[in-house]
C-alpha positions in Angstrom: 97.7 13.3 58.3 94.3 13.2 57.3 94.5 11.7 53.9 96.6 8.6 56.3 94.0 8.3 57.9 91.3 8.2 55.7 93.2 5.8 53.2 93.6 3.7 56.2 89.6 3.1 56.9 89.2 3.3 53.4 91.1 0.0 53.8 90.2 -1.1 56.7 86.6 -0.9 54.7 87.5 -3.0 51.7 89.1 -5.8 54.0 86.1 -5.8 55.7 83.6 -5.7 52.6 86.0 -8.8 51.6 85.3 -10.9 54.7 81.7 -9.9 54.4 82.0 -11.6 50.3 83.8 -14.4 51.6 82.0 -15.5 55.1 79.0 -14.9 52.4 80.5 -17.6 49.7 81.2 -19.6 52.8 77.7 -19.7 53.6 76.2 -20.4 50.2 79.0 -23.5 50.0 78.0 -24.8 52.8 73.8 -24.3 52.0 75.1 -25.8 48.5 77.2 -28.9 50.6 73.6 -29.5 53.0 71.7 -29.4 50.0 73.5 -31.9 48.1 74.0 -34.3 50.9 70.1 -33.7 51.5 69.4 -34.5 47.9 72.5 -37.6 48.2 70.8 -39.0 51.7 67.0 -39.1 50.1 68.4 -40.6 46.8 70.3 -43.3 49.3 66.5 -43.8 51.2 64.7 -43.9 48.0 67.2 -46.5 46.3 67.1 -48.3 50.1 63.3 -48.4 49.7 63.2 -49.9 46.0 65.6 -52.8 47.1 63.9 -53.5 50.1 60.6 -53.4 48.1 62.3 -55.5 46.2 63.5 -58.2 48.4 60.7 -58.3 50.2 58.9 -59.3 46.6 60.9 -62.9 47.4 60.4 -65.7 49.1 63.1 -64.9 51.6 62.4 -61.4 52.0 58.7 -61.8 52.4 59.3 -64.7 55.2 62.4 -62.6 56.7 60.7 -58.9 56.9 57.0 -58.9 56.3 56.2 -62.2 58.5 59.6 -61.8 60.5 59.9 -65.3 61.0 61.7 -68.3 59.4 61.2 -70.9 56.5 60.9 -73.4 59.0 58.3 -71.5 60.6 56.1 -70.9 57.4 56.7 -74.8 56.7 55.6 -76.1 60.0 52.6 -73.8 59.5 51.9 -75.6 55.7 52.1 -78.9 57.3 49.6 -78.0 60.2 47.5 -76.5 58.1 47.4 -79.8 55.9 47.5 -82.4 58.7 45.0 -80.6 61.0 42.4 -80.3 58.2 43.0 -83.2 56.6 42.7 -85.2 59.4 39.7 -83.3 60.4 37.6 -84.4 57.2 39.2 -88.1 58.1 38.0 -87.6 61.5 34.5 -86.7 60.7 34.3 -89.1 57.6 36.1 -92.1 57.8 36.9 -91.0 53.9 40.6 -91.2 53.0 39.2 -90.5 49.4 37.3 -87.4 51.1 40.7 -86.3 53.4 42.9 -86.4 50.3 40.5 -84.6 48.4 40.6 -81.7 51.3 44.5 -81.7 51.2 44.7 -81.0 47.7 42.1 -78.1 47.8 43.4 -76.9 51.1 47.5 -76.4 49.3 45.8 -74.9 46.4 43.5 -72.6 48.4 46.6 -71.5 50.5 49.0 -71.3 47.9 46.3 -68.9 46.0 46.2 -66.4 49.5 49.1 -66.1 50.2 51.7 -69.2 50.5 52.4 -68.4 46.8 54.4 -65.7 48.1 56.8 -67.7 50.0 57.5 -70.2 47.1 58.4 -67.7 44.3 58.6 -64.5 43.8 56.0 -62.1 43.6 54.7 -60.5 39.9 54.6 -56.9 39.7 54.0 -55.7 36.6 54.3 -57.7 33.0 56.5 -60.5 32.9 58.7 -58.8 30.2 59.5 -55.9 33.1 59.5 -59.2 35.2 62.1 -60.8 33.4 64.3 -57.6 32.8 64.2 -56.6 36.5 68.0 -56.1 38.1 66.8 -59.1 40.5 64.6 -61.5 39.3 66.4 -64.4 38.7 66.4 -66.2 42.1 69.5 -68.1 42.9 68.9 -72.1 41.6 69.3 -73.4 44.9 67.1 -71.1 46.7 64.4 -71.6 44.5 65.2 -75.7 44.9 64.5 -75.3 48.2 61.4 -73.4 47.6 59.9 -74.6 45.9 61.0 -78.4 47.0 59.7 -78.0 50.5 55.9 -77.7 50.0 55.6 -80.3 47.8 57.3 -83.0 50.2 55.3 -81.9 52.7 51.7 -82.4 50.2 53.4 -85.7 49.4 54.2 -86.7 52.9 50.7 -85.7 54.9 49.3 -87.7 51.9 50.9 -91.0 53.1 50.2 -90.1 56.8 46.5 -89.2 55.6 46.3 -92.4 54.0 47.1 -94.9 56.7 45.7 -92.4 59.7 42.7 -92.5 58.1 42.8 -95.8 57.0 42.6 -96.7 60.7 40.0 -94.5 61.8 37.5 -96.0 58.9 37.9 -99.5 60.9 36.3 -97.6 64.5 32.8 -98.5 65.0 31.8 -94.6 65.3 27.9 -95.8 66.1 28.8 -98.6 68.3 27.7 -97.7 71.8 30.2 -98.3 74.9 28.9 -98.5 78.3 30.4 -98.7 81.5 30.7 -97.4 85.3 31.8 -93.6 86.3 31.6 -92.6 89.7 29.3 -95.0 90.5 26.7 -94.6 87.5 26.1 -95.9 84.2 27.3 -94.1 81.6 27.1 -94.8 77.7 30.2 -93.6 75.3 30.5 -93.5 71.8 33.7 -93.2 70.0 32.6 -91.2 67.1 31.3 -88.5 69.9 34.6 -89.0 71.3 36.9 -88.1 68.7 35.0 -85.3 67.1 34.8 -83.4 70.7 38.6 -83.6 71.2 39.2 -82.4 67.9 36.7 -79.5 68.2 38.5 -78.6 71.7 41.6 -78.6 70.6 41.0 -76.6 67.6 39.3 -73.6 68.7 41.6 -73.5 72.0 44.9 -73.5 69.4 43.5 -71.1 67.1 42.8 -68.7 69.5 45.9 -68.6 71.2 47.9 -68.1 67.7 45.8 -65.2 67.0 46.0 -63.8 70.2 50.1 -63.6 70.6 51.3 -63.6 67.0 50.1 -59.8 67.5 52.8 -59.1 70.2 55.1 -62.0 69.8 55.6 -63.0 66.6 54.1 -65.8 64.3 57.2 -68.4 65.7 56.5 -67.8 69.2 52.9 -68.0 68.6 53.2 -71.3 67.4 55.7 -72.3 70.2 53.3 -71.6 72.6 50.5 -73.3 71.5 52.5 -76.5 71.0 54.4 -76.4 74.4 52.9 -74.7 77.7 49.6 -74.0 75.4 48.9 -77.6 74.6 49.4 -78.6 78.4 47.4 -75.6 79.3 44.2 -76.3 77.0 44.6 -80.0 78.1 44.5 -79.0 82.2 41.8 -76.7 82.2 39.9 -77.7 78.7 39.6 -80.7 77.7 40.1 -82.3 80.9 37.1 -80.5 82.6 34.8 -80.7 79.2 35.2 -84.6 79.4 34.7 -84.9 83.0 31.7 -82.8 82.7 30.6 -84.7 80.0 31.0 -87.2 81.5 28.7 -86.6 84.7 25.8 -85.1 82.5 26.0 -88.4 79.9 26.7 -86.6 76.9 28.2 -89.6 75.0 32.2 -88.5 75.3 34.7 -88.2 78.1 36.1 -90.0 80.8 35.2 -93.5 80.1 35.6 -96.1 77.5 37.4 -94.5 74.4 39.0 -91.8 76.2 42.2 -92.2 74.5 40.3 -91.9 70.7 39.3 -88.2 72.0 42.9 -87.4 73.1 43.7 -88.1 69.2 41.2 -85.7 67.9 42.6 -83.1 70.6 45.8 -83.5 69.3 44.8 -83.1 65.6 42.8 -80.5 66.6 45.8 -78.6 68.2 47.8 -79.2 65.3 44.6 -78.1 62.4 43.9 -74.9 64.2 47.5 -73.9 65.0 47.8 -74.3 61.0 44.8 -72.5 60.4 45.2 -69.4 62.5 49.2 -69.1 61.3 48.4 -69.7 57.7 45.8 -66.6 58.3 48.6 -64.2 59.5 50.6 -65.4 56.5 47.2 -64.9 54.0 46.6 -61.6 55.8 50.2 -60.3 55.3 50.5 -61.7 51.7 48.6 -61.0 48.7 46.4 -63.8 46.5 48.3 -64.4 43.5 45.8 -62.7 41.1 
C-alpha cells in the first residue's frame, strides 16, 4: 500500500515538474514571439522613417508634409512674391529696366532659400549615392510640371511688369494736385499717393501671413489675407490713414489721385502676402548649398 502510494506522487511529481518545463517553454516562446515582433515593428518604423525622409526630400513630399499645403499654394506664393516686389521697385522707380532686374534676382534669391526644394529634389549626399538611390528618378511628368510652373510664372510677371510699369513711368509723380476736402485746400501728389498705399498694404499683409500660418496653415494664411483680410486692412487701414492724411495735408489720401494709392495697396497686399509666405517656405526649407 505504501509503495502505491508513493509511486503515485512520485508521479503525480513528474507530471507536475513537466507542466512546470512546459508553461516554462511557453513563456520563453512567447518572450521570443514579443521580442521578434518588437524587433519586426522598429525595423517597420525605421524603414517608415527612411521613406518618409525620403519623400519628403521631393518636391511633392516637401510641399505635401513639411509645408502641408499644395502646389498651387507654393505657386501662388512665387507669383506674389514676384509681382509684389516687382511692382514695388516699379512703383518707387518708374524703371521697368530696374523692376525686371528685381524679378530676376528676387526668383534666384528664393530659389537659392528655399523654392529649390519644391522644384527638384533635394541632394543629400554625392550625386553618385544620388543617382543610385531606390528613388531618385522623379516621374517625367512630375518633374514637367515642376519644374514648368516657375518659369511661366518668371515669364508671365515679366510681361505684366513690363506694361504695368510701363504705365506708371507716364504719371507725373512730382506734379502737385490741389483741390477742396471738407472745406480746405488740400495739395496731393500722386507719387505720395502710390507709395503710401503700397507701404499700407504691405506691412498689414505680411503681418497677417505670419501671424496665422502658425495655427492655420500657410493656405489659409494666404486666404485670409486676400479675402476678409484685404477688406479688413482696407476698413480700418488704409481708409483712416488717407483720411487722416488727408486732414493734416500730408500730400496722399482722400483727394485727387485717390484711386493711384488704391493700386499701390493692392500691390502691396499682394508683395507682402508673397514675402511673408515665401519666408515660411525659406524657413521650412534648406538653401541649396
Amino acid at each position: 500500500m505504501g509503495s502505491l502510494q508513493q509511486e503515485a506522487d512520485e508521479r503525480e511529481r513528474a507530471r507536475q515538474e513537466e507542466e512546470a518545463l512546459e508553461q516554462e517553454r511557453l513563456t520563453k516562446l512567447k518572450q521570443q514571439r514579443a521580442e521578434e515582433d518588437a524587433r519586426l515593428h522598429q525595423e517597420r518604423e525605421a524603414a517608415e522613417q527612411v521613406r518618409l525622409a525620403q519623400l519628403k526630400r521631393s518636391p511633392g513630399g516637401f510641399i505635401q508634409y513639411e509645408l502641408g499645403t499644395t502646389r498651387g499654394v507654393v505657386w501662388g506664393s512665387f507669383f506674389f512674391l514676384l509681382s509684389g516686389l516687382g511692382a514695388a521697385v516699379g512703383i518707387v522707380t518708374q524703371s521697368v529696366f530696374l523692376a525686371l532686374v528685381t524679378i530676376a534676382i528676387i526668383a534666384i534669391v528664393a530659389y537659392i532659400l528655399g523654392y529649390h526644394q519644391t522644384i527638384h529634389r533635394a541632394r543629400q549626399g554625392t550625386w553618385e549615392e544620388e543617382s543610385s538611390s531606390p528613388d531618385a528618378n522623379e516621374a517625367p511628368q512630375s518633374i514637367v510640371a515642376y519644374v514648368i510652373a516657375p518659369l511661366v510664372i518668371v515669364a508671365i510677371y515679366c510681361l505684366i511688369t513690363f506694361f504695368f510699369v510701363n504705365y506708371l513711368s507716364q504719371l507725373g509723380y512730382n506734379v502737385e494736385l490741389t483741390g477742396q476736402f471738407l472745406g480746405f485746400t488740400r495739395s496731393w501728389w500722386l507719387g505720395r499717393q502710390i507709395k503710401a498705399g503700397l507701404a499700407i498694404g504691405a506691412i498689414l499683409s505680411l503681418i497677417i501671413v505670419l501671424s496665422f500660418e502658425p495655427w492655420k496653415g500657410l493656405g489659409a494664411a494666404l486666404r485670409n489675407v486676400l479675402t476678409w483680410g484685404v477688406l479688413l486692412s482696407f476698413l480700418f487701414s488704409w481708409l483712416i490713414c488717407a483720411l487722416f492724411a488727408s486732414i493734416i495735408d500730408w500730400g496722399w489720401g482722400l483727394g485727387d489721385g485717390w484711386v493711384v494709392s488704391l493700386l499701390g495697396f493692392v500691390f502691396g497686399i499682394i508683395g507682402g502676402a508673397g514675402l511673408g509666405s515665401s519666408f515660411v517656405i525659406w524657413t521650412k526649407g534648406k538653401p541649396i548649398f
